[in-house]
N, C-alpha and C positions, 0 to 999 in steps of 0.2 A: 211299813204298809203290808197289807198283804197279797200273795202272788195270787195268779188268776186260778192256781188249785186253791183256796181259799186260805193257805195256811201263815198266820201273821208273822211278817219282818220281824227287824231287828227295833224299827221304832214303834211299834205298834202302842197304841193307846186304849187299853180295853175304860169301859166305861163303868166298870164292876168288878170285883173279883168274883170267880167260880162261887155260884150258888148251888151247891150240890144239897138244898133239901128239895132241890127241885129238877137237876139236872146231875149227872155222874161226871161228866168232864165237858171242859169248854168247848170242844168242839159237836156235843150235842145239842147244846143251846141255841141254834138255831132252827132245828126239827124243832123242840119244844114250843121256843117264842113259834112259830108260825104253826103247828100244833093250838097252842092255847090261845093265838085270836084267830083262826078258823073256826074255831067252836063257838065262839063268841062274839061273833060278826052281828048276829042279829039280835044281840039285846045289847048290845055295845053305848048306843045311846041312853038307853034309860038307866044306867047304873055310870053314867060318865058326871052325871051334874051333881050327884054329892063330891067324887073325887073334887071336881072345880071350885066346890065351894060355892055353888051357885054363881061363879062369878063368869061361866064360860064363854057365850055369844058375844057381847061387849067388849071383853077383854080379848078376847082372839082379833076381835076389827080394830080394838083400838092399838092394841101391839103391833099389827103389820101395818099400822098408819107412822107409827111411830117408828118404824125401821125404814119408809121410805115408801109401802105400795102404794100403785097411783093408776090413773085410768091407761089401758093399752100397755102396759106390760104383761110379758111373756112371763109365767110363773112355772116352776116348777115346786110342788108339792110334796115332799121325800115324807114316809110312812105316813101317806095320808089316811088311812085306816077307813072311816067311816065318812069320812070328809067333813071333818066339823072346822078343820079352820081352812079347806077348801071353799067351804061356802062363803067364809068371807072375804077370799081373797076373791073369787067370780064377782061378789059384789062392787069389789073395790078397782077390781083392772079390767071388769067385763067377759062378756061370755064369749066362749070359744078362746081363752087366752090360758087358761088353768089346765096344768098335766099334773096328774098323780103315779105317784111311783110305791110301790107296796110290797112284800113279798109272801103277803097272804091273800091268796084267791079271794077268800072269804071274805075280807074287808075291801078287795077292792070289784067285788059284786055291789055289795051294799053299797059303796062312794058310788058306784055308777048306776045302780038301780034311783038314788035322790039325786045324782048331776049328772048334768048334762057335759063331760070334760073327758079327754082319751084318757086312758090307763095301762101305767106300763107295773108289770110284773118284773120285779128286779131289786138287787138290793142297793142300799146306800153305799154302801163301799165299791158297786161295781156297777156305775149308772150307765143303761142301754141307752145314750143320747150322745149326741154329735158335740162337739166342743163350742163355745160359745152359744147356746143354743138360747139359754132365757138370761130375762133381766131382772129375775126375783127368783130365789131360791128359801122356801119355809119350811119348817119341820114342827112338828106339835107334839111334843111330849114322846116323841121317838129315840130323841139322843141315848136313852138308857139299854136300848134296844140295840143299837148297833154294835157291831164285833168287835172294829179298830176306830177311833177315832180319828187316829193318824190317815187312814186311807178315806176314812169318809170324808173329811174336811177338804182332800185332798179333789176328791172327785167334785166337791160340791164349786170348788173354784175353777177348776177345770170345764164345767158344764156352764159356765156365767160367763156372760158378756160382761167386756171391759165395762168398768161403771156400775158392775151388777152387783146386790144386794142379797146377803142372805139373812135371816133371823131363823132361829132356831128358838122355841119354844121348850123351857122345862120347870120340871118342881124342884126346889133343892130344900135340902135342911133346913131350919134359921136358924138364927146365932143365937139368940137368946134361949137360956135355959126353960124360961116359963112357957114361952112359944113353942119352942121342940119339941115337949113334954108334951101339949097339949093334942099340937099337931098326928106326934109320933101315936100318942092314943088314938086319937079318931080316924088316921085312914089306916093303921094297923088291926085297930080293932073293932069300929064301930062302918067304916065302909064296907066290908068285905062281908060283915050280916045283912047290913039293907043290900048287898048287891044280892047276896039268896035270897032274901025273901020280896025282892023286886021281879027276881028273872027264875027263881025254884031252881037256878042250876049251881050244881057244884062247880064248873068249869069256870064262871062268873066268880064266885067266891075265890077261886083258887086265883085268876088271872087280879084279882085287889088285892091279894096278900102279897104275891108276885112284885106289885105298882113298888108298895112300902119298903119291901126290901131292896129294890133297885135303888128306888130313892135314897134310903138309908146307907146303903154300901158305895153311891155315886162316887167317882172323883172328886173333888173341892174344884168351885167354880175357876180359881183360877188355874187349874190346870188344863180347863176348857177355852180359856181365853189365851193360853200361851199357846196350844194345839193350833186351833184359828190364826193366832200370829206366826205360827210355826207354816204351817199352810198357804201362804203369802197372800192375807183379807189386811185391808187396811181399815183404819179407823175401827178397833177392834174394842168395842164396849160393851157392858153388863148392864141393866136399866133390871133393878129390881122391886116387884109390885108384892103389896102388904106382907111382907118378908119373906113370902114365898114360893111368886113366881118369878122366874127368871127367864131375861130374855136376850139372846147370845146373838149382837148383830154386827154387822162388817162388811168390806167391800171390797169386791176385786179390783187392782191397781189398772191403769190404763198404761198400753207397753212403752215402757220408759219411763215412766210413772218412779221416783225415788219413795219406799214406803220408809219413813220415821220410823225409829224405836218408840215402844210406848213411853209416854210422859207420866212418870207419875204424880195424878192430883186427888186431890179432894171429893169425898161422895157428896152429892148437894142432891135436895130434892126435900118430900118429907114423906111418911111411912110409908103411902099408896103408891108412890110411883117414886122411884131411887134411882138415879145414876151413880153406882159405884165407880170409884175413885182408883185407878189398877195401881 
């Protein structure tokens, strides 16, 4: 994990290797990430629904229904950015129940300029909150963003009440050749010209070339789920929709609580919505 001078342990789990056509060494990389969504805080939303595929408002409520949120839980919101899948969690546990945590100004002006919900400036690996504090912990398309995996996973359980849930929202690769191909074309090359010519800004352009590469360089999901398991979340599963998003959910143990080794079984479901099989 890493020490509170930010500098990662021995277990650390970066979520990328160094991207240096954007950044010189990995400890600049988080000047940059919070560099390039300050600039990009206010057109954030209108260049976010080609990345989704059009698929975003629906799929963000129907995912956190499907890890467990529900009316009167306490939520925490880790890089809630603009607050898109903040708004459906206020929907879903109520207002005044949702905190966003962000460590770009700029994004979390905008989440609080559209909601009405506190906002804590802070990162994932180093969350400014009391222990047990919520009973839902979300992330939307941030895991690529973070430094350690190791340490963020770490906090996210640390910060969750016995019984509490996290879901973690991301894009991954797919497996199939044809789908890859396709995929890899359109948010490599075809999102990051409609984000210019949606928003005129180069910073937009630059932050969806940025999206694809993350994606493309990610970990393999199961080394997101053994992280999670490593981190002590129980019932650590993968629920995969139209091959490409992914959605990382789990539960903190109740003390005393014995967590099982994962079982492994079989993915059941069909394209739209998948429960992989660990």
């Amino acid at each position: 994990m890493e020490d509170p001078q930010g500098r990662p342990g021995t277990d650390a789990l970066k979520p990328h290797p160094t991207l240096d056509r954007y950044y010189g060494r990995s400890d600049e990389r988080p000047q940059f990430v919070r560099r390039m969504f300050d600039a990009t805080a206010c057109d954030y939303d209108r260049i976010e629904g080609p990345m989704a595929l059009g698929s975003g408002r629906w799929y963000r409520r129907e995912a956190l229904e499907r890890a467990g949120l529900g009316p009167g839980m306490r939520v925490l919101d880790v890089a809630i950015g603009t607050g898109l899948v903040a708004r459906e969690a206020v929907q879903l546990a109520g207002e005044g129940l949702v905190t966003g945590l962000d460590p770009s100004l700029g994004m979390m002006l905008e989440a609080r300029r559209q909601l009405r919900l506190a906002g804590i400036l802070g990162l994932g690996e180093q969350i400014p909150a009391a222990d047990g504090s919520f009973d839902f912990l979300s992330m939307g398309y941030g895991l690529r963003h973070l430094g350690d995996l190791t340490a963020a996973f770490r906090e996210f359980r640390r910060v969750l009440k016995p019984g509490g849930r996290v879901c973690l929202l991301e894009l991954t690769r797919p497996d199939g050749k044809a789908l890859a191909g396709l995929v890899r074309f359109y948010l490599r090359r075809v999102v990051p010209v409609l984000a210019r010519l949606r928003t005129r800004s180069a910073d937009a352009e630059l932050m969806m070339r940025y999206f694809w590469d993350t994606i493309e360089n990610c970990v393999p999901p199961e080394s997101i789920l053994r992280a999670l398991d490593a981190a002590g979340f129980a019932d650590v599963h993968r629920v995969l929709a139209i091959g490409l998003f992914s959605e990382y959910t789990g539960r903190k143990p109740h003390p005393g609580e014995a967590v099982p080794l994962p079982v492994p079984g079989r993915s059941h479901g069909n394209f739209f919505v998948r429960t992989i099989g660990r």
